[in-house]
N, C-alpha and C positions, 0 to 999 in steps of 0.2 A: 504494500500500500504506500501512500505519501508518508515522506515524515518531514515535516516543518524544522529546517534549522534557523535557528535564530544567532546571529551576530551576539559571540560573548562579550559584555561591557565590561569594561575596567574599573575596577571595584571605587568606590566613589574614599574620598577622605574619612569620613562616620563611620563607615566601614572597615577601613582600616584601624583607625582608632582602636574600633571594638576588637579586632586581632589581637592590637597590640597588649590593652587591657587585658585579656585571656591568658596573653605569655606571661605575662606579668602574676598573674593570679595563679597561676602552672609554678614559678617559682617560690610562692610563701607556703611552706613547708605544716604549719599549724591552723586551724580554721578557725581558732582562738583566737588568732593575731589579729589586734585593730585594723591591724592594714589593709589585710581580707577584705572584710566591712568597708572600709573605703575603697576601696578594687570593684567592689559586687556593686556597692550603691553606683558608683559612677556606670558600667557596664548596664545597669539599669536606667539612669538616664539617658543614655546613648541610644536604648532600644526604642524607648520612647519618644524618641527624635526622629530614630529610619522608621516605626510606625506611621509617622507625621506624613515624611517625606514619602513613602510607598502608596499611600492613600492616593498621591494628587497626578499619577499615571497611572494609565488603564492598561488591565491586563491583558498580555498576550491570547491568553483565550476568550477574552470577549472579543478583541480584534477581530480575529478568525469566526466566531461567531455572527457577527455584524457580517462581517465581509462574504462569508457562505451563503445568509439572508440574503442578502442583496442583487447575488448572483444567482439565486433562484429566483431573484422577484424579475430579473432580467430577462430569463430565462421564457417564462410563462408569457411576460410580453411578445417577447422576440415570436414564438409561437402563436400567437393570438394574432400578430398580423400579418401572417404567412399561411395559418390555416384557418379558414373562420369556420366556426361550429355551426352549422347551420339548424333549426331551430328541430327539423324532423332530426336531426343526427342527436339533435341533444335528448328531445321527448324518446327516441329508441332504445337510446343509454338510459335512461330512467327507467323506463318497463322492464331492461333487462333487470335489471338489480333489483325490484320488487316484483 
């Protein structure tokens, strides 16, 4: 079948940050340690920021969505003024089915 690849982006700054944060919290050895605590809270702010920013772009799969609608609404037109259903063709398809 198809598979859609999409252009990898290059991980934005916030992003990285939150990397960085992570190694950083990889290194403090005790989860006792205040440090911890101020590693995890700030990691959590951050997240709370890429939630922010991820909201105000539309997802890849609605894209594809939209864009499959669109191409079938094409579709039915393109059809409609190429073959016109005439009114016995259509009343015949009706009898068939009931």
């Amino acid at each position: 079948m198809f598979t859609l690849k999409f252009k990898k982006t290059q991980p934005t700054d916030l992003e990285l940050e939150i990397a960085r944060l992570f190694e950083e919290l990889k290194k403090i050895d005790k989860i006792d340690d205040p440090m911890y605590d101020k590693v995890s809270d700030q990691i959590a702010k951050l997240y709370k920021l890429k939630e922010v920013d991820s909201k105000s772009a539309v997802s890849k799969d609605a894209l594809v969505g939209a864009a499959t609608n669109f191409a079938g609404i094409l579709m039915v037109l393109h059809y409609e003024q190429l073959h016109v259903i005439t009114s016995k063709a259509a009343l015949g398809m009706v009898k068939k089915i009931f």
